[in-house]
C-alpha positions in Angstrom: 99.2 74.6 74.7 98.2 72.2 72.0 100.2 71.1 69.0 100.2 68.5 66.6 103.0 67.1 63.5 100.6 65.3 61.2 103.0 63.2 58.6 101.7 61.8 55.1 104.2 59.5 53.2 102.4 59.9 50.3 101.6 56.2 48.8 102.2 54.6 51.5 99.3 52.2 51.4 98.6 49.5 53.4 96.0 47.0 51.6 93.2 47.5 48.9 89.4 48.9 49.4 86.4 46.7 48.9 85.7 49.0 45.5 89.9 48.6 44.4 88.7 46.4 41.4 87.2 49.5 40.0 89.9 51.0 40.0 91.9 47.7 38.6 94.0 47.7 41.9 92.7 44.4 42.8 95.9 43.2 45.1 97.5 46.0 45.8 99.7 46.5 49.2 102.1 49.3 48.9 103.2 48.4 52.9 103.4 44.5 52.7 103.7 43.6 49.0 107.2 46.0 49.5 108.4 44.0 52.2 107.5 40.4 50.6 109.1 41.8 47.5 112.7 42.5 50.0 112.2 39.4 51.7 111.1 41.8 54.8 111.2 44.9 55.7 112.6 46.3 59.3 110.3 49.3 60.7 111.5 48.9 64.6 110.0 52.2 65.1 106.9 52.3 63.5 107.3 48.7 64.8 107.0 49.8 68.3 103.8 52.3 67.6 101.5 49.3 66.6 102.1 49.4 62.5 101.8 45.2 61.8 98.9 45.4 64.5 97.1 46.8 62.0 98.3 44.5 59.2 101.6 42.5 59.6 104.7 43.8 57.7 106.6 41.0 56.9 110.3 41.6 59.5 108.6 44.3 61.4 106.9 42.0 63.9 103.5 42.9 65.4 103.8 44.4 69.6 102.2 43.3 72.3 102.0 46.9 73.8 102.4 49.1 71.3 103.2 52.7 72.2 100.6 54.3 70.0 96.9 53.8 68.8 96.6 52.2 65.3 94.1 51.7 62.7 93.5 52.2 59.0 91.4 54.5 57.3 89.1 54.1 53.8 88.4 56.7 51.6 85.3 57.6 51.3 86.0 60.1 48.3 86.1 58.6 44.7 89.3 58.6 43.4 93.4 57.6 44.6 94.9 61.0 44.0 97.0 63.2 46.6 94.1 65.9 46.4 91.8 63.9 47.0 93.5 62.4 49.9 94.6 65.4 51.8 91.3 66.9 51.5 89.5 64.3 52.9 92.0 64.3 55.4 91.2 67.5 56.3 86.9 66.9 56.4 86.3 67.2 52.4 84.6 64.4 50.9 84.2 64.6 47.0 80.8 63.8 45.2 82.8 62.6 42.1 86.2 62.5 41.5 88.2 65.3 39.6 88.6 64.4 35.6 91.4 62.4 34.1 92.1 62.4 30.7 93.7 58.9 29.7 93.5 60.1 26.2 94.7 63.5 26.5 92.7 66.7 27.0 89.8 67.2 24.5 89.9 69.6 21.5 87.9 71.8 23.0 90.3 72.3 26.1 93.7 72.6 23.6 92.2 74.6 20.9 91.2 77.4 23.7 94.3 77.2 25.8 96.7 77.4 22.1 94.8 80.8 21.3 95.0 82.4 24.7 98.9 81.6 25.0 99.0 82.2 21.4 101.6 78.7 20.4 100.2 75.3 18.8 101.3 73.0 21.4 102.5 69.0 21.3 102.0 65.9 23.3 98.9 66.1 24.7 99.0 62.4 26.4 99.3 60.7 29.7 103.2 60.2 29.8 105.9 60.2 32.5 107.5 63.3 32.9 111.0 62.0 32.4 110.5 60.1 29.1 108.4 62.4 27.6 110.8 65.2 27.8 113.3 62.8 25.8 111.1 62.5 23.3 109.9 66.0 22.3 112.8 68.2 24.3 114.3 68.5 21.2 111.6 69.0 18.6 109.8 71.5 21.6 113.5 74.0 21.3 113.2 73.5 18.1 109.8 74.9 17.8 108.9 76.6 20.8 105.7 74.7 21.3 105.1 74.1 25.2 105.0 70.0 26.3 101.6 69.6 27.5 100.4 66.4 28.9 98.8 64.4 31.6 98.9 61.3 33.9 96.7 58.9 36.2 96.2 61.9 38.4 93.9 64.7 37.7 96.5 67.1 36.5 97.6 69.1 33.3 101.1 69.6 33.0 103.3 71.8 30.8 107.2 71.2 30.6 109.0 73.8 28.8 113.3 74.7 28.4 114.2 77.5 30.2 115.9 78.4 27.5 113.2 78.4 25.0 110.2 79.7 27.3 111.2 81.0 30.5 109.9 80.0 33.8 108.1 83.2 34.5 106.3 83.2 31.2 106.2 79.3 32.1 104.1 80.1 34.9 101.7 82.9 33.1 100.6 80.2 30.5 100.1 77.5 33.6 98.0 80.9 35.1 96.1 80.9 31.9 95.2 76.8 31.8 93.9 77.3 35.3 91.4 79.6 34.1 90.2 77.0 31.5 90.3 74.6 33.2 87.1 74.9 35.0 83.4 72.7 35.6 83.7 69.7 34.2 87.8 70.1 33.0 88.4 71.3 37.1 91.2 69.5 36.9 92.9 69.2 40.6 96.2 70.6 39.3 97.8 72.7 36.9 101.6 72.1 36.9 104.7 73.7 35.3 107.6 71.2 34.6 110.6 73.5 33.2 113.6 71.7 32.0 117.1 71.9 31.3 119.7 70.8 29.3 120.7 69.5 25.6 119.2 66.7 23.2 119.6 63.2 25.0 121.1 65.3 28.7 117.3 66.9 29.4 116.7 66.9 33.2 113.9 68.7 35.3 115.1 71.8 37.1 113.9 72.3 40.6 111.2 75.9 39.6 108.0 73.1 39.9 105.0 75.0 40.7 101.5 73.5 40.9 98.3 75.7 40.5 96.0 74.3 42.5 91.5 74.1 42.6 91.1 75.9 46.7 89.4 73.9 48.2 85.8 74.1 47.9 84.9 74.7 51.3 86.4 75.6 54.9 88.7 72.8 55.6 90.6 71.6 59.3 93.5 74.2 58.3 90.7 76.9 57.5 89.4 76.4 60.9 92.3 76.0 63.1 93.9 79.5 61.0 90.6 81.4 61.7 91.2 80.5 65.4 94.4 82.0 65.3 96.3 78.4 65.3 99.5 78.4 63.3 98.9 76.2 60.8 102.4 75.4 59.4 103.0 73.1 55.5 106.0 71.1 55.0 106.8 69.6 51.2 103.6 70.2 49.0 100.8 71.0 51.4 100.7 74.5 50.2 100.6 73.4 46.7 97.1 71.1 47.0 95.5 73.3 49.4 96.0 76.6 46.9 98.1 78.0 50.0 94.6 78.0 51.9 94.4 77.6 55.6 98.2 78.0 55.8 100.7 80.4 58.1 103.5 79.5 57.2 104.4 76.7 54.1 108.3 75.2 53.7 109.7 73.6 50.5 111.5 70.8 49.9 113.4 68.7 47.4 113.0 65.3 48.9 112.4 63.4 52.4 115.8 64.3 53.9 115.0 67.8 53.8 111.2 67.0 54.5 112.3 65.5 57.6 114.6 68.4 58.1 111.7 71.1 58.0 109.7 69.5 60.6 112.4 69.9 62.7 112.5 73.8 61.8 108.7 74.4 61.7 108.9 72.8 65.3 111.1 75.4 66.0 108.7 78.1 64.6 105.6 76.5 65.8 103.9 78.7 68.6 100.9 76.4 69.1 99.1 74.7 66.2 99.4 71.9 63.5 102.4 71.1 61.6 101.4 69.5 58.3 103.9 67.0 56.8 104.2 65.4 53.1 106.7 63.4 52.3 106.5 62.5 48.7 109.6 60.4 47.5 107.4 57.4 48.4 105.1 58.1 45.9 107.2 60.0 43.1 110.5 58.1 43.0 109.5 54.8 43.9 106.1 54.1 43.4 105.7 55.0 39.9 108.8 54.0 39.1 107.8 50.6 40.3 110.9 50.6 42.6 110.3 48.3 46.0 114.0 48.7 46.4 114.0 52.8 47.0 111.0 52.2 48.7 112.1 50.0 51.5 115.1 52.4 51.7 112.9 55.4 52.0 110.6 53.9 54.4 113.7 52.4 56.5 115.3 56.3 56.4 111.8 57.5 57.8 111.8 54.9 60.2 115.2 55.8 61.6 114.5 59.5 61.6 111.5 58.8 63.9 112.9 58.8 67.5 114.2 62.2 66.9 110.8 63.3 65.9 109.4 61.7 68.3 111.9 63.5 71.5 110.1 66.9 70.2 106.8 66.2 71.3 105.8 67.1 75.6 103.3 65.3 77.1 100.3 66.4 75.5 101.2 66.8 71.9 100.5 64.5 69.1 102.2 63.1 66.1 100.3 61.5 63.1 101.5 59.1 61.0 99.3 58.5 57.9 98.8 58.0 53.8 96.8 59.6 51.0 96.5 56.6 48.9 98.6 53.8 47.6 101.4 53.6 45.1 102.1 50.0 45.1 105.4 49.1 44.0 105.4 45.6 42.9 102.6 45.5 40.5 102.3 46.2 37.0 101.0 49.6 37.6 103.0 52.9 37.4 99.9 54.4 38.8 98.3 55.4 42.6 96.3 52.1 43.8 92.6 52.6 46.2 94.2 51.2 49.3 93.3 51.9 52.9 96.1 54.1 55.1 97.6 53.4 58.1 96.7 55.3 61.4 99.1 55.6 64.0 99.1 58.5 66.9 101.7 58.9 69.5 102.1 61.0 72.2 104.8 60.4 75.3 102.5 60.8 78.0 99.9 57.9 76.8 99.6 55.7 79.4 97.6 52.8 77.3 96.9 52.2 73.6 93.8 50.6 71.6 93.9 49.7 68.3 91.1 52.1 66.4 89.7 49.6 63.8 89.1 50.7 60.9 88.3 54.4 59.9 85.4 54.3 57.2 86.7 58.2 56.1 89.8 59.7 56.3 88.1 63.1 57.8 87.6 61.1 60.9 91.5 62.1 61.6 90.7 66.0 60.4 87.1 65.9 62.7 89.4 64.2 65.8 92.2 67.1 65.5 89.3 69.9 65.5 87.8 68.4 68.5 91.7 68.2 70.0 91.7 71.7 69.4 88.5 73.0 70.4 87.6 74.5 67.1 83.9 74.7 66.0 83.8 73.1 62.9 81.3 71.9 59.5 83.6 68.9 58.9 82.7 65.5 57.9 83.8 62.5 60.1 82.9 61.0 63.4 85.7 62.5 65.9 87.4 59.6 68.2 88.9 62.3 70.4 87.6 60.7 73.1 89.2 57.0 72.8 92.5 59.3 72.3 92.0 60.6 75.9 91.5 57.8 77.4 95.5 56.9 76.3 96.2 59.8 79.0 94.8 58.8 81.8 
């Protein structure tokens, strides 16, 4: 019986790419700049797997024999976004990255998408989803115009009041944009952000839903499906992936109940791959430029570990990696090009080797193919073999 938890704390990075001056991350490092700006930052557990033997973490201290195999992965995609990241994880690389708007979408997009939902619409910019609800909740109930705008990522977003559009005709307009938005406006996501509330008390409700681009070929969940794996989503897996490649997908609110569902898709899990994203990281601290909630988070993940761990028999594997960076601590509220950790554990390894550093993050989706004997067209160079050698 094979199974496998693969985890993403999405933005956890862990040092920036030889092209992160492109991108203007020059200096970013979500991991270590966090715990230089807490004056350290305590991992014990991820500690003990090898995580400051792949770059020290100032408090967690490096281990002489670490109980897992470490490394760090580049991206070989263009691009710092979550889809992006999970693909390649999965054996997608991108030719170019999916469009951004830093100026809003072009006339051409919001003239076409106002006649097909048949309202005028306002905002059209790169904002945060909080603040810009603050500033055109009021005039958007007064009106009935939908909120649409962007961000750094590749996403358009439309916020609406429950009360003035309601979520399922929320979700027919976000239907409608997905249809636009095709060749060169593919955008990754299409997202609807209702809201609640009065003037000066808006607040998001929990009825997010993200239309995603399927993937654009057969990915590692595709595969291991087709090969009748389960192939089980926690926290928004289903969501990037277009609910491709998936048997089973479970929601969640934030990391506590993220960490909650891996517990119950364990539970549910006949023999397959349990895929994990935590996203507070990234969403509540990251952009927020919060090093504070993010050492908390990371500390909460950290102690929730050795239960995680007790699931796993001999042979199974758990996966802890990134998608990209969010680094706390600089002047960016945006994702930062940074390298991801690597870390695999299983109870019955015997030895450890550190395994350098990854130059795609599909190596990890063409290693678990190869762990479970699936035929595959994936990119990456499997180490499947230096993994095996931790068992005997």
């Amino acid at each position: 019986m094979k199974r496998a938890i693969l985890i993403v704390l999405d933005g956890v990075g862990i040092g920036e790419l030889p092209d992160a001056a492109k991108y203007n991350d020059e200096g970013s490092n979500t991991l270590v700049n966090t715990a230089k700006a807490l004056g350290g930052l305590s991992l014990p557990n991820m500690g003990k797997m090898g995580l400051s033997n792949i770059e020290e973490i100032p408090g967690t201290p490096k281990e002489d024999n670490p109980i897992a195999f470490y490394g760090k992965m580049a991206e070989a995609s263009p691009g710092k976004d979550s889809t992006t990241g999970h693909w390649e994880i999965v054996g997608l690389i991108l030719d170019r990255p999916f469009p951004v708007y830093p100026n809003g979408f072009p006339k051409e997009v919001i003239e076409v998408f106002e006649k097909a939902i048949g309202r005028k619409v306002i905002g059209n910019k790169p904002a945060s989803g909080t603040e810009i609800i603050k500033e055109l909740g009021e005039y958007h109930m007064k009106t009935g115009y939908p909120i649409v705008y962007t961000s750094a990522d590749s996403v358009f977003q439309i916020a609406a009041h429950e009360e003035v559009i309601p979520v399922e005709e929320l979700y027919r307009m976000c239907e409608i944009a997905r249809n636009i938005l095709q060749g060169e406006h593919a955008v990754a996501r299409v997202i609807a952000r209702p809201f609640a509330g009065s003037p000066g008390n808006f607040y998001r409700t929990p009825r997010r839903k993200d239309f995603s681009l399927p993937p654009f070929k057969a990915t590692l969940l595709d595969y291991l499906k087709e090969n009748n794996y389960d192939v089980i989503g926690v926290g928004k897996i289903e969501d990037l992936f277009a609910g491709r490649g998936l048997t089973l997908s479970l929601h969640q609110d934030n990391n506590s109940e993220g960490i909650k569902n891996i517990f119950e898709a364990w539970n549910k899990l006949r023999e397959g791959l349990i895929f994990v994203n935590l996203v507070d990281f990234d969403m509540l601290y990251g952009h927020r430029n919060d090093p504070e909630g993010m050492g908390k988070a990371l500390k909460d993940f950290d102690d929730a570990l050795p239960d995680i761990m007790k699931l796993l028999s001999d042979f199974d594997l758990l996966i802890i990696t990134a998608d990209h960076g969010n680094d706390p601590t600089t002047p960016s509220t945006d994702h930062s090009r940074e390298y991801v950790p690597l870390l695999i554990y299983s109870p019955n390894f015997k030895r450890t080797f550190p395994l350098g550093i990854r130059s795609t993050f599909s190596d990890l989706g063409k290693t678990l193919a190869d762990f479970f004997n699936v035929k595959n067209d994936l990119h990456g160079e499997s180490f499947l073999s230096t993994i095996e050698e931790g068992w005997k």
